[in-house]
C-alpha positions in Angstrom: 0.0 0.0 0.0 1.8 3.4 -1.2 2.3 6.1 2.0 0.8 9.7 1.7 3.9 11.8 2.1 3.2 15.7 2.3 6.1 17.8 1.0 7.1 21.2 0.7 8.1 22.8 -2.5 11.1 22.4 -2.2 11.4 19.0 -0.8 9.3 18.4 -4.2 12.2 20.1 -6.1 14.7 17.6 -4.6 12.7 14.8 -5.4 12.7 15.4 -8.7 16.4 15.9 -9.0 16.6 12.8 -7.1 15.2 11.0 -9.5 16.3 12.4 -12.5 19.7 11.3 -10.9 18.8 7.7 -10.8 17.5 7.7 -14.3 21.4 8.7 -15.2 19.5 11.9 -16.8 21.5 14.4 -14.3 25.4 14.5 -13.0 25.6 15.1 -9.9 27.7 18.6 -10.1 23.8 19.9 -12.0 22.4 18.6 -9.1 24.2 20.3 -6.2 23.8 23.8 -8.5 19.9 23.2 -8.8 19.5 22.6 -5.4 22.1 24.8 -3.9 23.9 22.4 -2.2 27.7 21.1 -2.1 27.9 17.7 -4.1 28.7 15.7 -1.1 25.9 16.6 0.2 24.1 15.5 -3.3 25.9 12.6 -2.7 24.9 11.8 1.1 21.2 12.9 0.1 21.0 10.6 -2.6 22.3 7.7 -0.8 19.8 8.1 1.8 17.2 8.7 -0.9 18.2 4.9 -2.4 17.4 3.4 0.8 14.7 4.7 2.7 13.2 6.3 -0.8 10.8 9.4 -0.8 10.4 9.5 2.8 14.2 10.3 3.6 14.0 13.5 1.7 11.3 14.8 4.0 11.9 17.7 6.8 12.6 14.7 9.7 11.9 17.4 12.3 8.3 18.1 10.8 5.4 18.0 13.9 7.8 18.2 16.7 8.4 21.2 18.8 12.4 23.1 18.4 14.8 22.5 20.4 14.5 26.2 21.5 11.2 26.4 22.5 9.9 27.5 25.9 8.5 25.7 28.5 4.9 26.3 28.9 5.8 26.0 33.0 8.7 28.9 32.3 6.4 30.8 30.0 3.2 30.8 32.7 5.6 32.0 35.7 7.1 34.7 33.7 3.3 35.8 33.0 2.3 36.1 36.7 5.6 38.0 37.4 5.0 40.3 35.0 0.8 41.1 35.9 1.9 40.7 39.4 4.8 43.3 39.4 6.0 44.4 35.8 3.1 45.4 34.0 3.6 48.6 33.1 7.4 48.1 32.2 8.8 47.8 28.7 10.2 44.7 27.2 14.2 45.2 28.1 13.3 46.3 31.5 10.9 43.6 32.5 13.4 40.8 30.7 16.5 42.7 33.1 14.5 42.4 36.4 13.1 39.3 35.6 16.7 37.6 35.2 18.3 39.8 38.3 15.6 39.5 41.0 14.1 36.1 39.6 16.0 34.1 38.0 14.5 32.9 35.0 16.3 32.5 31.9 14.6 34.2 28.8 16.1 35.7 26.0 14.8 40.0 25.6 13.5 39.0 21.9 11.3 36.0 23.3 10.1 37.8 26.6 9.5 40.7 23.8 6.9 38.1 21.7 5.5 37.2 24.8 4.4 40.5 26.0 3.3 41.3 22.3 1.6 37.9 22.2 -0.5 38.9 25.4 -1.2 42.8 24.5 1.3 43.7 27.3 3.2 45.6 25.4 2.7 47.3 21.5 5.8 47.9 19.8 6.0 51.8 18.4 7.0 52.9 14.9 9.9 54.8 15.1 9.8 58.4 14.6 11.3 60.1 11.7 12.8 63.0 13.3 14.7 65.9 11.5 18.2 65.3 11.0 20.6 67.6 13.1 24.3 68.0 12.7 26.6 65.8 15.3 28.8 67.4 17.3 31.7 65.3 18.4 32.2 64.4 22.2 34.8 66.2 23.8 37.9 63.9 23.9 39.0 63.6 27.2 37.1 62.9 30.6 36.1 65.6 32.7 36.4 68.4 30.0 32.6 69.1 29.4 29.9 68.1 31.8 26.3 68.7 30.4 24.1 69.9 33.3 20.4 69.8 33.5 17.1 69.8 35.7 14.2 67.3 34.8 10.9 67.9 36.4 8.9 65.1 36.9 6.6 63.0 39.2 9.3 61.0 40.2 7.9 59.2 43.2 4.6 59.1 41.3 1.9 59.2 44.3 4.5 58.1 47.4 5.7 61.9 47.3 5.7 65.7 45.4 6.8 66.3 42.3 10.5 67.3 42.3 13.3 68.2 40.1 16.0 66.0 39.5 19.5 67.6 38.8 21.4 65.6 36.5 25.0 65.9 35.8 26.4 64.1 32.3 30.2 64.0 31.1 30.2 64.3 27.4 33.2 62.5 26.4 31.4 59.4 27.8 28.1 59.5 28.4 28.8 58.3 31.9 25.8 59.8 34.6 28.0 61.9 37.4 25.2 63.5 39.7 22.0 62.4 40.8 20.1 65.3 43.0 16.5 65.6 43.7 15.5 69.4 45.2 12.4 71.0 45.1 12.8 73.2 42.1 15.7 74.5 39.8 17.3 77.3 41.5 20.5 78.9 42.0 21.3 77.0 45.2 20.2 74.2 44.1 22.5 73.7 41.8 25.2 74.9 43.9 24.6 72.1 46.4 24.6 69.8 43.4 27.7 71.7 42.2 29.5 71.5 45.2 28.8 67.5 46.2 30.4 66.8 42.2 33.6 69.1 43.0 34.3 67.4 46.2 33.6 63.8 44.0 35.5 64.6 40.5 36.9 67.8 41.1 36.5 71.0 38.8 35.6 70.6 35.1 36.5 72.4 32.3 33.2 73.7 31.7 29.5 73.3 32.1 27.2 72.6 29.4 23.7 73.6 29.4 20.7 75.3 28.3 19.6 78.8 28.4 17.6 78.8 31.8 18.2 81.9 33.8 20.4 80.5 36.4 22.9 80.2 33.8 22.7 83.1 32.0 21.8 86.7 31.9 18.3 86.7 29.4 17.3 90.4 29.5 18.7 92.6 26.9 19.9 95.5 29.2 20.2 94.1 32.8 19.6 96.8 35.7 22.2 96.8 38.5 24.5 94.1 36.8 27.8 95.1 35.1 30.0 91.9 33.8 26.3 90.5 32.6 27.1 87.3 34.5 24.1 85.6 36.7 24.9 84.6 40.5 25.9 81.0 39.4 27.9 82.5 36.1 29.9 84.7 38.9 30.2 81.7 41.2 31.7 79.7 37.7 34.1 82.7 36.8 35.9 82.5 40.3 36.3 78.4 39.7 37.7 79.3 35.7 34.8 77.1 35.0 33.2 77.9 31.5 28.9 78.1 30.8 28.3 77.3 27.2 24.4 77.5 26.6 23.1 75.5 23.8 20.9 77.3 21.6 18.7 74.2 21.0 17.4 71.1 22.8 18.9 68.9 20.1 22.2 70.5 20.8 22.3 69.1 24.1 20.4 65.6 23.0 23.0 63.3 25.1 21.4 64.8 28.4 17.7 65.0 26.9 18.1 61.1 26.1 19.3 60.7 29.6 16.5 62.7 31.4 13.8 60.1 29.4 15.7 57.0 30.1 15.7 58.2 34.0 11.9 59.0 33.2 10.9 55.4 32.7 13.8 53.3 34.2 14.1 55.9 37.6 10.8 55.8 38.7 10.2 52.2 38.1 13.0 51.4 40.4 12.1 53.9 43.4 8.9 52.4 43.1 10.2 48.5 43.7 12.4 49.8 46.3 9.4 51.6 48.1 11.1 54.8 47.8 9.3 58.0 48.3 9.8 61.5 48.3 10.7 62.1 52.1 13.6 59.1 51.8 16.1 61.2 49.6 14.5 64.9 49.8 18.0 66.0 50.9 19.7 63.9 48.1 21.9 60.9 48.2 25.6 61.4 50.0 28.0 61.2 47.1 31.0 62.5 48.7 33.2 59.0 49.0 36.6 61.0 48.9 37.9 64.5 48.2 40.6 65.4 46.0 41.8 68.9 46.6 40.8 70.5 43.6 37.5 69.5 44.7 37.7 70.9 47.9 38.6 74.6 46.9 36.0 74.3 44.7 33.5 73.3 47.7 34.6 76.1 49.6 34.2 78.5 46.6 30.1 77.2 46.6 30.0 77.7 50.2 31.1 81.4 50.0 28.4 82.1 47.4 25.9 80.0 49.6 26.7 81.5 52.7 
């Protein structure tokens, strides 16, 4: 009684070549170009094909699950984690805490299909934004730190909505100072100041935008004569320079920061049952003080005090 075998196209394609071979109507070097293959492996596939026939040149793994797939156990658990605690995380994040704090081992592109698969998560179309000219990174460490304040609800209901002072070296990207205060003033970033001189020491400059701490926005300024703001002044006597970008986009390294710290920050304050009162004088960064750090501190305090 002749088997029922169902084949794919191209497991059709080789069947024919198969047997055009044994008919001695085909060379074997014709063979291995038709099907794409090297001649020894024409010449293991038509062996096999002598032997167990038709049936040999059929996908052997067909009906089985992969050897990668996921184990509906794994799968389930990952699931209640994820309702339980994660729900409102992305992908990456979720697939990061679900390896640290739990242990389970899922690749980010498989967790990704899973939370895609359940309607967790809906992957965005990227934005085509306006291209901007790049402006290199400064080369060495240290030489341009890219200051900013980011105003958000950081501790979401658990506390008020602060400002979080972020300090950014350019050369690498690396994040220097983390300060929460109340709003963006003028001592607020002299505290924030003063903590990263006694840390790093004195840069070579400070980049940032054109808020009016940083510079002098009227046209004519009454009672001021070198046209330098409090925190400008306080800069001047530390031979630190304030370059003011004249666009967001020009400072986009710090931006991309501040929304990263957006999502990632508040997600982790609120697994850590962190709220507003907990760090509403900031965290103490001061681990050792080099001395150009200090006589920078002591510059701060005069202007503070």
């Amino acid at each position: 009684m002749d088997e029922l075998l169902t084949m794919s196209n191209a497991e059709i394609t080789r069947l024919e070549v198969m047997q055009r071979l044994k008919d001695k109507r085909l060379i074997q070097k014709e063979a291995a170009r038709m099907l794409g293959i090297s001649v020894l492996q024409v010449k293991c596939l038509y062996r096999a094909y002598k032997v167990q026939g038709a049936r040999r040149l059929v996908n052997q793994r067909r009906g089985k699950p992969s050897n990668n797939h996921l184990e509906p156990a794994i799968v389930q658990q990952a699931m209640d984690l994820i309702y339980e605690h994660y729900r409102d995380f992305g992908p990456t994040l979720a697939h990061e805490k679900l390896t640290e704090v739990h242990g389970l081992q899922l690749s980010d592109e498989s967790f990704r299909r899973l939370m895609i698969a359940e309607g967790i998560w809906k992957p965005k179309k990227a934005k085509q934004s306006p291209t901007h000219q790049m402006r290199e990174r400064r080369a060495c460490w240290g030489e341009l730190v890219q200051i900013d304040g980011s105003e958000h609800a950081w501790f979401e209901g658990r506390g008020p909505k602060c400002t979080l002072l972020v300090y950014i070296d350019d050369a690498s990207g690396q994040l220097l100072e983390l300060w929460f205060v109340p709003d963006e003033t003028f001592f607020a970033y002299c505290e924030a100041s003063r903590h990263y001189f006694e840390y790093y020491g004195i840069p070579v400059a400070f980049y940032s935008d054109k808020h009016g701490i940083f510079r002098v926005n009227q046209p004519r300024p009454l009672g001021t004569t070198s046209g330098l703001t409090q925190f400008g002044r306080a800069m001047q006597a530390l031979d630190i320079q304030i370059i003011c970008a004249n666009t967001p986009q020009a400072k986009g390294r710090i931006e991309r920061a501040n929304q990263t710290l957006q999502d990632r920050l508040v997600k982790e304050l609120r697994l850590r049952g962190i709220s507003g009162g907990d760090v509403a004088t900031g965290p103490d960064l001061v681990v050792t003080a080099m001395v150009a750090g200090r006589k920078a501190a002591n510059t701060i305090d005069a202007y503070l005090y």
